[in-house]
Backbone as XML, in Angstrom:
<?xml version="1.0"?>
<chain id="A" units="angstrom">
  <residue number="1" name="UNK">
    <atom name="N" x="8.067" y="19.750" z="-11.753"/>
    <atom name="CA" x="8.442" y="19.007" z="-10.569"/>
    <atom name="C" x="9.760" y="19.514" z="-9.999"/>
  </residue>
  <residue number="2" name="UNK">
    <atom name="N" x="10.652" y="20.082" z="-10.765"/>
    <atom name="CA" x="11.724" y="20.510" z="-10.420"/>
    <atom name="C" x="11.798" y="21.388" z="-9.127"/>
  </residue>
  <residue number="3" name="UNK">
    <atom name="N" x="10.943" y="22.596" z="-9.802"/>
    <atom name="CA" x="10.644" y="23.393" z="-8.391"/>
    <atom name="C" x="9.835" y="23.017" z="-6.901"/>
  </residue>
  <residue number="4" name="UNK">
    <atom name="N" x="9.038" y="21.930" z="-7.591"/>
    <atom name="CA" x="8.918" y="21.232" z="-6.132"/>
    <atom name="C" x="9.503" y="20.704" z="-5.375"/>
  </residue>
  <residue number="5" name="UNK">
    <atom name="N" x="10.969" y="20.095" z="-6.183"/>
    <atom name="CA" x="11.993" y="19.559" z="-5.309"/>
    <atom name="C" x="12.750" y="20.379" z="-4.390"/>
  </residue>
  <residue number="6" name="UNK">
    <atom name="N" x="13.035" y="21.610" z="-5.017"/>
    <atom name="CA" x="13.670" y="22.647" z="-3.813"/>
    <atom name="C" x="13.208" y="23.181" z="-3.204"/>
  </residue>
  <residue number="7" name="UNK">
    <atom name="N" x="11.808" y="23.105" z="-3.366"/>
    <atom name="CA" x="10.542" y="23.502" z="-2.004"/>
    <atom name="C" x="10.627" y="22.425" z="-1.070"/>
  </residue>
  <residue number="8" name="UNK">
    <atom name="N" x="10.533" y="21.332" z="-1.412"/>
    <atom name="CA" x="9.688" y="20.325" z="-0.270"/>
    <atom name="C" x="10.550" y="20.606" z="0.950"/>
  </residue>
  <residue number="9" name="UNK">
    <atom name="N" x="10.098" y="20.544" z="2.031"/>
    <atom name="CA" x="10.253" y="20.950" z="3.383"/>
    <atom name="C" x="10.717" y="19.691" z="3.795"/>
  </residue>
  <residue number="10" name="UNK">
    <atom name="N" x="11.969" y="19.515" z="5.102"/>
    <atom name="CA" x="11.696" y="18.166" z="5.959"/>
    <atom name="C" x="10.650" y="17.639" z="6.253"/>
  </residue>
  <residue number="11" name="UNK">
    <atom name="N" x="9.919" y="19.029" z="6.953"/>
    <atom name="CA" x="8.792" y="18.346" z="7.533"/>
    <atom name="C" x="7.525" y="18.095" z="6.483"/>
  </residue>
  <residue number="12" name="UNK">
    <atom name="N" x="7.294" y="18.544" z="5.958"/>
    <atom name="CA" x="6.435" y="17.657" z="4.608"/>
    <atom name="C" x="7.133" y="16.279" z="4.131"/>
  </residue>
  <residue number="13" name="UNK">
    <atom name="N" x="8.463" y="16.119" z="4.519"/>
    <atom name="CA" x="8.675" y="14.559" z="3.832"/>
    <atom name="C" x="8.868" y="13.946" z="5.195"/>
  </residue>
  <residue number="14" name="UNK">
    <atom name="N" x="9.058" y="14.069" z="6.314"/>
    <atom name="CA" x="8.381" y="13.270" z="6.874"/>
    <atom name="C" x="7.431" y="12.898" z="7.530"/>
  </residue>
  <residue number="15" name="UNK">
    <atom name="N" x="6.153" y="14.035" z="7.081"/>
    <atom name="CA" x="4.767" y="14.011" z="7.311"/>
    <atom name="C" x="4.346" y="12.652" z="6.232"/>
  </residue>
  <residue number="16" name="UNK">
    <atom name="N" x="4.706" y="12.502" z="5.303"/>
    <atom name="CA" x="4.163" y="11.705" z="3.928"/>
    <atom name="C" x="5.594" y="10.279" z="4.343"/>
  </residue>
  <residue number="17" name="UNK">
    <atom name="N" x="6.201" y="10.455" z="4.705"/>
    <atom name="CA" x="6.871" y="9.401" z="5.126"/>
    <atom name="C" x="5.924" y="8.639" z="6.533"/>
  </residue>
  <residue number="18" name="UNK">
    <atom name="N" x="5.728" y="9.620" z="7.334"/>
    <atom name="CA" x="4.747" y="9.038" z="8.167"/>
    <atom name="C" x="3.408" y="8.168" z="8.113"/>
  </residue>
  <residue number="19" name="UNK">
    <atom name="N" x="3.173" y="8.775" z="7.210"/>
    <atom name="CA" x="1.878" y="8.381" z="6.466"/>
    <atom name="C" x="1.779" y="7.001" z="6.177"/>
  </residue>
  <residue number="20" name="UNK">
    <atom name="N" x="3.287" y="6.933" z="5.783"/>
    <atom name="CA" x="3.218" y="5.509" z="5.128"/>
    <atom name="C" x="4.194" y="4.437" z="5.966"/>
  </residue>
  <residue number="21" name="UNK">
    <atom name="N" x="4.227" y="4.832" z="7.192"/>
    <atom name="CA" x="4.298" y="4.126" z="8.136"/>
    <atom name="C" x="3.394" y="3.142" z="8.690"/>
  </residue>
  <residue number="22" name="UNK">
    <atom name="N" x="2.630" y="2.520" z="7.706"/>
    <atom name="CA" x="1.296" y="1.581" z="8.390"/>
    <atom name="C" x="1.081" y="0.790" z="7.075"/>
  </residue>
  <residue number="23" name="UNK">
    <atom name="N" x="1.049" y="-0.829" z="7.090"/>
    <atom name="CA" x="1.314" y="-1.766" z="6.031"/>
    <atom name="C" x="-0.289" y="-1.443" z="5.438"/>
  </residue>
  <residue number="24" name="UNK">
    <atom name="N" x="-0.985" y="-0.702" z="6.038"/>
    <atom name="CA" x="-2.242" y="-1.206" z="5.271"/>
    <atom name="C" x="-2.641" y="0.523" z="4.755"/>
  </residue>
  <residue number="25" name="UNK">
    <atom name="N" x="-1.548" y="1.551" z="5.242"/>
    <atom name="CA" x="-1.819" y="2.376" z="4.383"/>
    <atom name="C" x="-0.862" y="1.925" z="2.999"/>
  </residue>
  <residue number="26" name="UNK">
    <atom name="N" x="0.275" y="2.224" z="3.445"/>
    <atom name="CA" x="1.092" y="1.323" z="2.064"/>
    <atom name="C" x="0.843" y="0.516" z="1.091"/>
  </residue>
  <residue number="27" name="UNK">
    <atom name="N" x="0.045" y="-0.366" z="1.393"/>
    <atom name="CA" x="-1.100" y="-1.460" z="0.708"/>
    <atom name="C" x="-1.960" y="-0.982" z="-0.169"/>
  </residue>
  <residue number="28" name="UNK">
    <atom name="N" x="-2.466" y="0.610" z="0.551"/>
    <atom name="CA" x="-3.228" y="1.235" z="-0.404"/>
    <atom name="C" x="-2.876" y="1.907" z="-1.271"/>
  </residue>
  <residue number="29" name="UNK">
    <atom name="N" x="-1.731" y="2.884" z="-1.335"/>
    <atom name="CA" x="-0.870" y="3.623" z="-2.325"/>
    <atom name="C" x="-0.225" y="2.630" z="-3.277"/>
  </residue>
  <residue number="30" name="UNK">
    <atom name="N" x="0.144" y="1.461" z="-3.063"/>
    <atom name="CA" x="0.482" y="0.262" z="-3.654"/>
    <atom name="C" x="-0.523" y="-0.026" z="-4.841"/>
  </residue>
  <residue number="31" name="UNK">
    <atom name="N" x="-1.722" y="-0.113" z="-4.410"/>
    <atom name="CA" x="-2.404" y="-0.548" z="-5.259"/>
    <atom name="C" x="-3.098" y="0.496" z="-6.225"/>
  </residue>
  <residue number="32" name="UNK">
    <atom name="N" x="-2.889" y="1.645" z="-5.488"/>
    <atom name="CA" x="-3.507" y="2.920" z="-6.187"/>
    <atom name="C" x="-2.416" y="3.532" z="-7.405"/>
  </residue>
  <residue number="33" name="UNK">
    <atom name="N" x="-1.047" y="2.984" z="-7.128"/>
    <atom name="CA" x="0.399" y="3.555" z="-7.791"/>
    <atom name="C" x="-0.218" y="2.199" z="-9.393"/>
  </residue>
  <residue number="34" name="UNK">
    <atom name="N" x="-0.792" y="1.058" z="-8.634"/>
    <atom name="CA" x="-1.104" y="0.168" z="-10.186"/>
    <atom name="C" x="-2.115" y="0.744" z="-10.617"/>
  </residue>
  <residue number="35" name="UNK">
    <atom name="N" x="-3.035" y="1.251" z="-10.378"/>
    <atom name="CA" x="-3.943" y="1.454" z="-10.952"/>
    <atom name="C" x="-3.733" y="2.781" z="-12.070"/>
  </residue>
  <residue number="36" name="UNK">
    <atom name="N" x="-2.726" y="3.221" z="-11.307"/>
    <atom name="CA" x="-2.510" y="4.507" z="-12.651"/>
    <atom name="C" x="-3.321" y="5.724" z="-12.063"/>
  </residue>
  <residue number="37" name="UNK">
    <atom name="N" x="-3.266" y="6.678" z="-12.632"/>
    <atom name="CA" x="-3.866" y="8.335" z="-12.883"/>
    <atom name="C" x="-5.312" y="8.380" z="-13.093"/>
  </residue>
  <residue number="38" name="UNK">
    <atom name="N" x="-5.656" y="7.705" z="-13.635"/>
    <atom name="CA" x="-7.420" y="7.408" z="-13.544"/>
    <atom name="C" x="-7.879" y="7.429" z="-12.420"/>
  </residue>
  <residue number="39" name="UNK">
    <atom name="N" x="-7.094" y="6.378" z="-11.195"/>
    <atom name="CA" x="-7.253" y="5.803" z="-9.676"/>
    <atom name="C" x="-8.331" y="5.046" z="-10.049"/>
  </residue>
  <residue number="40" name="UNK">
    <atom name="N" x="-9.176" y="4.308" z="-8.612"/>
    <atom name="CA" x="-10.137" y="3.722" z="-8.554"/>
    <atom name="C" x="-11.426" y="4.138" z="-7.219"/>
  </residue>
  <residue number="41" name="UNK">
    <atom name="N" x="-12.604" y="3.633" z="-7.644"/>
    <atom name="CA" x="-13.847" y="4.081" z="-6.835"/>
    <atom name="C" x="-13.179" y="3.624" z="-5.019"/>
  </residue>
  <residue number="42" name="UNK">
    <atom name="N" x="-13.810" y="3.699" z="-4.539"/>
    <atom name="CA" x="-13.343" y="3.578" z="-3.183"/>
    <atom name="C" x="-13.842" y="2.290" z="-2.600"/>
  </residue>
  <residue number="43" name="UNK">
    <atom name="N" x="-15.349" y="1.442" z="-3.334"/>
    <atom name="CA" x="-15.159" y="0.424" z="-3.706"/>
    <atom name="C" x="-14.470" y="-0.536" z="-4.080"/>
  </residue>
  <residue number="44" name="UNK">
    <atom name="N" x="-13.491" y="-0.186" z="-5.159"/>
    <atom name="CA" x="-12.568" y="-0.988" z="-5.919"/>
    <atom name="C" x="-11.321" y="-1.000" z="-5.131"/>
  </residue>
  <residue number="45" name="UNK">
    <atom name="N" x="-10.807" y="-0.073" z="-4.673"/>
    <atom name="CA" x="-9.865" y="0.230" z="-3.374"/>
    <atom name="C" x="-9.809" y="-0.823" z="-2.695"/>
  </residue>
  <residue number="46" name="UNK">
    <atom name="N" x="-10.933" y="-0.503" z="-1.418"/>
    <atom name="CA" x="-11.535" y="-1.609" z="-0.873"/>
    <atom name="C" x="-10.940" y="-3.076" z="-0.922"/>
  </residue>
  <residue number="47" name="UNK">
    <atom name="N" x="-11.866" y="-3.583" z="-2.262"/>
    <atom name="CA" x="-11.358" y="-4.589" z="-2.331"/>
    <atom name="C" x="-10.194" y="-5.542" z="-2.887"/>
  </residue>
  <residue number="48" name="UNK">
    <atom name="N" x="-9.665" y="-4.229" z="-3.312"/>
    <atom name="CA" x="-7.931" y="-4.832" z="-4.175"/>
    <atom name="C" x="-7.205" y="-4.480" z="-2.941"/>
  </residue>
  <residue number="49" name="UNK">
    <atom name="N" x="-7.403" y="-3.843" z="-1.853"/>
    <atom name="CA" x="-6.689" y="-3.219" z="-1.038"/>
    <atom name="C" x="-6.506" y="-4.288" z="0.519"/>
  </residue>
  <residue number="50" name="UNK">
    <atom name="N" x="-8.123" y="-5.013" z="0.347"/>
    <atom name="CA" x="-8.528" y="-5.169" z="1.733"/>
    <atom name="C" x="-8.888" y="-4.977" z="2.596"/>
  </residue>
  <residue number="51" name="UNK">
    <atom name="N" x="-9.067" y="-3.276" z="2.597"/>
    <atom name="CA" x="-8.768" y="-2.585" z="3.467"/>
    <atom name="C" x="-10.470" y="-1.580" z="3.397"/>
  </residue>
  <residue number="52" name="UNK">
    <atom name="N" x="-11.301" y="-2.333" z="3.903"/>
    <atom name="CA" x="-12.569" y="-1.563" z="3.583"/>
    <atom name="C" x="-13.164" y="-0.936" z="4.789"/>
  </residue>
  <residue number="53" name="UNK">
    <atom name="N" x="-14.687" y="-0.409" z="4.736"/>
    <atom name="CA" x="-14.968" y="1.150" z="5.618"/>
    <atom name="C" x="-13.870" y="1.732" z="6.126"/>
  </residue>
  <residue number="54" name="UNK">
    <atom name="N" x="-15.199" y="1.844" z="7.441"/>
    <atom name="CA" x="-14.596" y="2.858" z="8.295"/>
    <atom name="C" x="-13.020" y="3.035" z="8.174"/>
  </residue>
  <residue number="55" name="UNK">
    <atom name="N" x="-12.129" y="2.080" z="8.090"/>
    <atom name="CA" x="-10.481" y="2.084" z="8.536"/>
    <atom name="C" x="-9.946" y="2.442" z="6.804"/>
  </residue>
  <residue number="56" name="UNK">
    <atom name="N" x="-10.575" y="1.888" z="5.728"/>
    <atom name="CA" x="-10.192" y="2.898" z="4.932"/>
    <atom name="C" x="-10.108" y="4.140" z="4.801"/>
  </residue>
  <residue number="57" name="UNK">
    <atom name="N" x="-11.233" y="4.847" z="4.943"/>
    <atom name="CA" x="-11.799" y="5.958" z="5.015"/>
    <atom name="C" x="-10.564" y="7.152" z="5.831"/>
  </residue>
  <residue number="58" name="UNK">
    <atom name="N" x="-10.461" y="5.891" z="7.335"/>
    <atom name="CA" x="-9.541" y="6.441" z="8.021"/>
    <atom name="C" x="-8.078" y="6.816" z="7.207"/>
  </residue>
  <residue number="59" name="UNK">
    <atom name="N" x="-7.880" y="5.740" z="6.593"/>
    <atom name="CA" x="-6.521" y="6.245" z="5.819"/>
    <atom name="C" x="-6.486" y="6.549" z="4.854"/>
  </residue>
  <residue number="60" name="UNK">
    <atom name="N" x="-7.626" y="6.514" z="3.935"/>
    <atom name="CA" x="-7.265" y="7.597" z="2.991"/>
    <atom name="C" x="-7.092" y="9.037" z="3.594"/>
  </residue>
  <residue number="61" name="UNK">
    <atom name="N" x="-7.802" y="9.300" z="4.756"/>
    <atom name="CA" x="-7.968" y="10.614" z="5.073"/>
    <atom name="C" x="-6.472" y="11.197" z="5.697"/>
  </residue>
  <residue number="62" name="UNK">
    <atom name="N" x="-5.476" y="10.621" z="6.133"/>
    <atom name="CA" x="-4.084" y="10.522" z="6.420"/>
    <atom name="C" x="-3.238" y="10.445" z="4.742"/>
  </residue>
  <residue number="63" name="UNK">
    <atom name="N" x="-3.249" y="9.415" z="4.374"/>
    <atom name="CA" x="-2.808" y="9.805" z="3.032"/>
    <atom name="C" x="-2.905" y="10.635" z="2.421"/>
  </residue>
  <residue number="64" name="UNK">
    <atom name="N" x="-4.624" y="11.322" z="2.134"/>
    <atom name="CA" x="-4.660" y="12.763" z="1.625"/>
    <atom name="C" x="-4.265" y="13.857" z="2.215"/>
  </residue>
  <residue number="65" name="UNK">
    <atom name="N" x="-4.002" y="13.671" z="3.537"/>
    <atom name="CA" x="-2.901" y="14.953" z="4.367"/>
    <atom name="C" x="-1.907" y="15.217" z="4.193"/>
  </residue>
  <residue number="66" name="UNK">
    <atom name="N" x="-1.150" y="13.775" z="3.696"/>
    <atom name="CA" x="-0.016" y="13.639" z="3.635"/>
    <atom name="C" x="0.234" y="14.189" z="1.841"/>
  </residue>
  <residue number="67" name="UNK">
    <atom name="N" x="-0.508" y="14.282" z="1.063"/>
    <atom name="CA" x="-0.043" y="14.802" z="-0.001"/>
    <atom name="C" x="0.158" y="13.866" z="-1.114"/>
  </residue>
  <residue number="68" name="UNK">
    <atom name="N" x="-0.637" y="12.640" z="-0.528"/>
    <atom name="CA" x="0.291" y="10.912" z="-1.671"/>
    <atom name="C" x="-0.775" y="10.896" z="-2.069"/>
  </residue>
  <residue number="69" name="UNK">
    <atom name="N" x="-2.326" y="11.181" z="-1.852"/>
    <atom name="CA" x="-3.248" y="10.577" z="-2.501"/>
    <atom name="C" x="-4.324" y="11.792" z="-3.146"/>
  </residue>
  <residue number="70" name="UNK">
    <atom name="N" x="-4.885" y="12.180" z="-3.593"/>
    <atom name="CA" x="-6.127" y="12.883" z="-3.795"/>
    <atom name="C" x="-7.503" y="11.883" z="-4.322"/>
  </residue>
  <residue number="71" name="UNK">
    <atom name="N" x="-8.617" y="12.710" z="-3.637"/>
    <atom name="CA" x="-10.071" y="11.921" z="-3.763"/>
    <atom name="C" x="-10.870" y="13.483" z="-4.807"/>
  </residue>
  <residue number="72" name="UNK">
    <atom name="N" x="-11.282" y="13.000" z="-5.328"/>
    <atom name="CA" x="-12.927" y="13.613" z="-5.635"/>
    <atom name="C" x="-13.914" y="12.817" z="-6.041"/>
  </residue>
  <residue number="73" name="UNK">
    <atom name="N" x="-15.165" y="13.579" z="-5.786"/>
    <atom name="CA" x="-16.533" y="13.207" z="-5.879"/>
    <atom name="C" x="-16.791" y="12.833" z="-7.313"/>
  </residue>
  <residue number="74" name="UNK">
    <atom name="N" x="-17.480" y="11.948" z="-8.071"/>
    <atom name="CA" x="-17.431" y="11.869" z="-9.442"/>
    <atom name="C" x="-19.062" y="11.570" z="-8.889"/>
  </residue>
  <residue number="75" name="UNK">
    <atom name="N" x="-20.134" y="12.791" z="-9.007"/>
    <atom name="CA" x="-21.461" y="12.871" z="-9.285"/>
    <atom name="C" x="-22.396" y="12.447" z="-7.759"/>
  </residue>
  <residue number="76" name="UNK">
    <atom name="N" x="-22.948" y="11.716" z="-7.488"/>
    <atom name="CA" x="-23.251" y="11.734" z="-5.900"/>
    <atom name="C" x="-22.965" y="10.393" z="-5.136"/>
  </residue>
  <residue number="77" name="UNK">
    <atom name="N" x="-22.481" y="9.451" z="-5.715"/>
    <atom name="CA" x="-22.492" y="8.079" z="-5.625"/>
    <atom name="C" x="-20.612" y="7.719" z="-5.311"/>
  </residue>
  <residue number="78" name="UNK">
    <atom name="N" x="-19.788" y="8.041" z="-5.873"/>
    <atom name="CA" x="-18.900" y="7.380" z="-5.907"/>
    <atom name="C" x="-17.305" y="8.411" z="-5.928"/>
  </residue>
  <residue number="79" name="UNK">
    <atom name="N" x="-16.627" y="8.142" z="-5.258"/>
    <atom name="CA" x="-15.354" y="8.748" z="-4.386"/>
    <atom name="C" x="-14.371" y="8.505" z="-5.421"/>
  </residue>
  <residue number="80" name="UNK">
    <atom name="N" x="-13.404" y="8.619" z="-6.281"/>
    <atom name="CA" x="-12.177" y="8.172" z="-6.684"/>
    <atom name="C" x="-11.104" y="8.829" z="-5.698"/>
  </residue>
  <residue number="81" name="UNK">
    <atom name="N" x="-10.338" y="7.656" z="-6.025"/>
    <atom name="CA" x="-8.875" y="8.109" z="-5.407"/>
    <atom name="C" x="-7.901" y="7.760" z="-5.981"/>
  </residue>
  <residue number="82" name="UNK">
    <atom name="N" x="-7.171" y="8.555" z="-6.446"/>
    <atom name="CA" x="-5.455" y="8.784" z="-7.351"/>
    <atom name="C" x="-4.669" y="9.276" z="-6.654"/>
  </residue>
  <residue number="83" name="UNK">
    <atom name="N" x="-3.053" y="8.356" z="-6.631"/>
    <atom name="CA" x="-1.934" y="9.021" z="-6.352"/>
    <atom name="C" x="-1.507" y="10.263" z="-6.955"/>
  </residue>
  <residue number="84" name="UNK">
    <atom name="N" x="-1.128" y="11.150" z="-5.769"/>
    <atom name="CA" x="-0.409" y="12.282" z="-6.716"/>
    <atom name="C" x="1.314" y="11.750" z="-6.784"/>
  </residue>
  <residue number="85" name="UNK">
    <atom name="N" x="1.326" y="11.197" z="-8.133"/>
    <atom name="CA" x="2.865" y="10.780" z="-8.552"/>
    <atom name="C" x="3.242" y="11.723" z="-8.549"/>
  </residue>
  <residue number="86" name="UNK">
    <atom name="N" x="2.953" y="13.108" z="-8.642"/>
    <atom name="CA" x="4.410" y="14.293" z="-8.907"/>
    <atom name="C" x="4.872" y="14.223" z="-6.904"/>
  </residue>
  <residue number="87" name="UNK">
    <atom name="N" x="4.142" y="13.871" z="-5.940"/>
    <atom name="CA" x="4.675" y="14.101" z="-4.765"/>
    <atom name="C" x="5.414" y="12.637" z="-4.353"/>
  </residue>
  <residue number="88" name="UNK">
    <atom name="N" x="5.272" y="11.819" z="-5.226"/>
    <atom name="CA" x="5.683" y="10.664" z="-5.093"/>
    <atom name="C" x="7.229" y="10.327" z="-5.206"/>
  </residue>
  <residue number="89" name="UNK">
    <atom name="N" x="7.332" y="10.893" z="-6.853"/>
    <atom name="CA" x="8.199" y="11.085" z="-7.711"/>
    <atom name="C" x="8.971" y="12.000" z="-6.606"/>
  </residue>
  <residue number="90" name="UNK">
    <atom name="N" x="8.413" y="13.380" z="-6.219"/>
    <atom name="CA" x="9.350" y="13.900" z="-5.515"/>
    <atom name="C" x="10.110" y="13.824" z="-4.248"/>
  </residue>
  <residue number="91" name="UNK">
    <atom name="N" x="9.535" y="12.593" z="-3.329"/>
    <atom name="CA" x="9.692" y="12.069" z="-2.005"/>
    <atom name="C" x="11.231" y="11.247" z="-2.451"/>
  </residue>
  <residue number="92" name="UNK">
    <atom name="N" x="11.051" y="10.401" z="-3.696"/>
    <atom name="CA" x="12.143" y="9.381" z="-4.285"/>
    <atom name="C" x="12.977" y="10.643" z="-4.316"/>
  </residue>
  <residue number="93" name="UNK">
    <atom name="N" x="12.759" y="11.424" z="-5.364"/>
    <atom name="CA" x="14.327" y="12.162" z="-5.303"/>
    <atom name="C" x="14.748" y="12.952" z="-4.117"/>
  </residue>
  <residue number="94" name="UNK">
    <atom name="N" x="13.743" y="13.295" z="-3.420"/>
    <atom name="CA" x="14.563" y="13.721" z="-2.128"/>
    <atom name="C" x="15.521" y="12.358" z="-1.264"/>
  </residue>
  <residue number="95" name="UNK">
    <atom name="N" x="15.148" y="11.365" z="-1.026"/>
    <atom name="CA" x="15.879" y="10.811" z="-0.654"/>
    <atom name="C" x="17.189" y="10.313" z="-1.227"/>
  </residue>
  <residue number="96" name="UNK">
    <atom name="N" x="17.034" y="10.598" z="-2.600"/>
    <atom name="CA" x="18.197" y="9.870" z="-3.351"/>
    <atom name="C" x="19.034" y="11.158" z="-3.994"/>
  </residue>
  <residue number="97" name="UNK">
    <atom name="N" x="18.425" y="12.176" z="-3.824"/>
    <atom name="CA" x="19.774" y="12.985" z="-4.230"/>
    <atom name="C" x="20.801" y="13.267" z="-3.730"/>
  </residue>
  <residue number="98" name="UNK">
    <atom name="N" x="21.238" y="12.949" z="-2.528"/>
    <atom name="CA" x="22.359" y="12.660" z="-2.197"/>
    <atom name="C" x="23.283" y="11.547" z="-2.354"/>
  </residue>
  <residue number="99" name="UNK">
    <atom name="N" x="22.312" y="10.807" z="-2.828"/>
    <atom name="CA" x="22.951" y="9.319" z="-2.946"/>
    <atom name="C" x="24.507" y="8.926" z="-3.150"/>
  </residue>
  <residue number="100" name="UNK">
    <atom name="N" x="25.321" y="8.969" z="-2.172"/>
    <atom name="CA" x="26.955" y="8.588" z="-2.315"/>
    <atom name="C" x="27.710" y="9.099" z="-2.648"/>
  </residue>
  <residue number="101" name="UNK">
    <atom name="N" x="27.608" y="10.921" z="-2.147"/>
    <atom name="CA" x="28.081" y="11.900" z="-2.022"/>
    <atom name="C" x="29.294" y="11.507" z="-0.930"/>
  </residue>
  <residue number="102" name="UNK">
    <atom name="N" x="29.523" y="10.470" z="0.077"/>
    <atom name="CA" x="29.962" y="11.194" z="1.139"/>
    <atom name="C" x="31.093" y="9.324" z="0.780"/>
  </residue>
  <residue number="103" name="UNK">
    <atom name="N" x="30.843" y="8.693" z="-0.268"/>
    <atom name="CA" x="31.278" y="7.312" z="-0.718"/>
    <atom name="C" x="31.786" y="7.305" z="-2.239"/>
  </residue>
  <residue number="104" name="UNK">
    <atom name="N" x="32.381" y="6.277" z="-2.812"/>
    <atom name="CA" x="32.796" y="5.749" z="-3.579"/>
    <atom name="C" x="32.053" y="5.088" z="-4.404"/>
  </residue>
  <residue number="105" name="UNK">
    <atom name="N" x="30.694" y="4.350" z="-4.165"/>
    <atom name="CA" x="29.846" y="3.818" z="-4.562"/>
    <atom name="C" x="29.095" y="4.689" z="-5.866"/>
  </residue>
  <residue number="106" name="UNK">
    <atom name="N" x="28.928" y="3.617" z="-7.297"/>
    <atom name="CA" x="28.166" y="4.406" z="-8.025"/>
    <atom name="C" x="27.047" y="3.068" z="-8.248"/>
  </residue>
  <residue number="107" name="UNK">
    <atom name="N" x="26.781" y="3.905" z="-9.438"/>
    <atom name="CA" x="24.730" y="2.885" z="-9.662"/>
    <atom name="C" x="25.381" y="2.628" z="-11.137"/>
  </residue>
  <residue number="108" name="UNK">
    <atom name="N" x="25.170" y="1.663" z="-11.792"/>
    <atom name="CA" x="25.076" y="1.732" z="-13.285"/>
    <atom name="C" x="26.347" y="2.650" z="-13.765"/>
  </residue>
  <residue number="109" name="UNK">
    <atom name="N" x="27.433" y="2.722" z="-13.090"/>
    <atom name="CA" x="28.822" y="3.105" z="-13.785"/>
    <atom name="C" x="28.560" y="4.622" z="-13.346"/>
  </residue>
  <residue number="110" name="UNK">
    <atom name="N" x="27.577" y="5.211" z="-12.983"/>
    <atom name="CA" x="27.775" y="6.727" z="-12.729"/>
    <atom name="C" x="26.940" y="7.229" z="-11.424"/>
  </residue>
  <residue number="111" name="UNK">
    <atom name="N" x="27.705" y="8.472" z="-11.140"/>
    <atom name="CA" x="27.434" y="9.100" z="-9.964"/>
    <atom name="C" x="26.185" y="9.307" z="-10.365"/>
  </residue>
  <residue number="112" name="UNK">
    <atom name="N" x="24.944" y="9.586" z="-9.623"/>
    <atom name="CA" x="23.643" y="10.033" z="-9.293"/>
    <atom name="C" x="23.653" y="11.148" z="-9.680"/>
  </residue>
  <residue number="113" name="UNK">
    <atom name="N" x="23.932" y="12.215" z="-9.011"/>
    <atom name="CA" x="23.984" y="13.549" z="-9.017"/>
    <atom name="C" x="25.327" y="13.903" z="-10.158"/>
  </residue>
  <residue number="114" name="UNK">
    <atom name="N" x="25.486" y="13.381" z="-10.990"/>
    <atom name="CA" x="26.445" y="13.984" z="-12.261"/>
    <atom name="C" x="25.709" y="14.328" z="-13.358"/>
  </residue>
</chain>
């Protein structure tokens, strides 16, 4: 993950920041971040999500652009979908590695970046 951090591009983080500009895509990475690395059928999505057909479909297909989610086929019947936590993980530290560089402010007694 390391080296992904000094790759990621602006514009890849705020393509995937974009992404999650919509409560009912958020809703879905939400529930997909509980479900863990396994993910769930697109069914199960659905209905832990709320967020069923067509307008799912629609956003998973934005989420998976964005790099937060991946789908595959599991046989002819049924879709899974899992967060990719390593782009997740890496969106958090892009925003926070600067964290109070330019302040006085620490977290838990220590600088971030020390």
């Amino acid at each position: 993950m390391k080296d992904r951090e000094t790759t990621i591009s602006q514009v890849e983080v705020a393509s995937a920041f974009a992404a999650l500009g919509s409560e009912q895509r958020l809703a879905i990475l939400e529930v997909l971040v509980r479900a863990g690395p396994e993910g769930l059928t697109t069914g199960e999505l659905g209905q832990r999500s709320s967020v069923e057909g067509s307008t799912l479909t629609h956003h998973l297909k934005i989420l998976t652009s964005a790099g937060l989610i991946r789908q595959q086929k599991e046989g002819r019947r049924i879709v899974c979908a899992a967060v990719e936590f390593d782009t997740v993980e890496v969106l958090s530290t892009y925003l926070l590695r600067n964290c109070c560089l330019d302040s006085e402010c620490t977290h838990n007694g220590e600088r971030p970046n020390d």
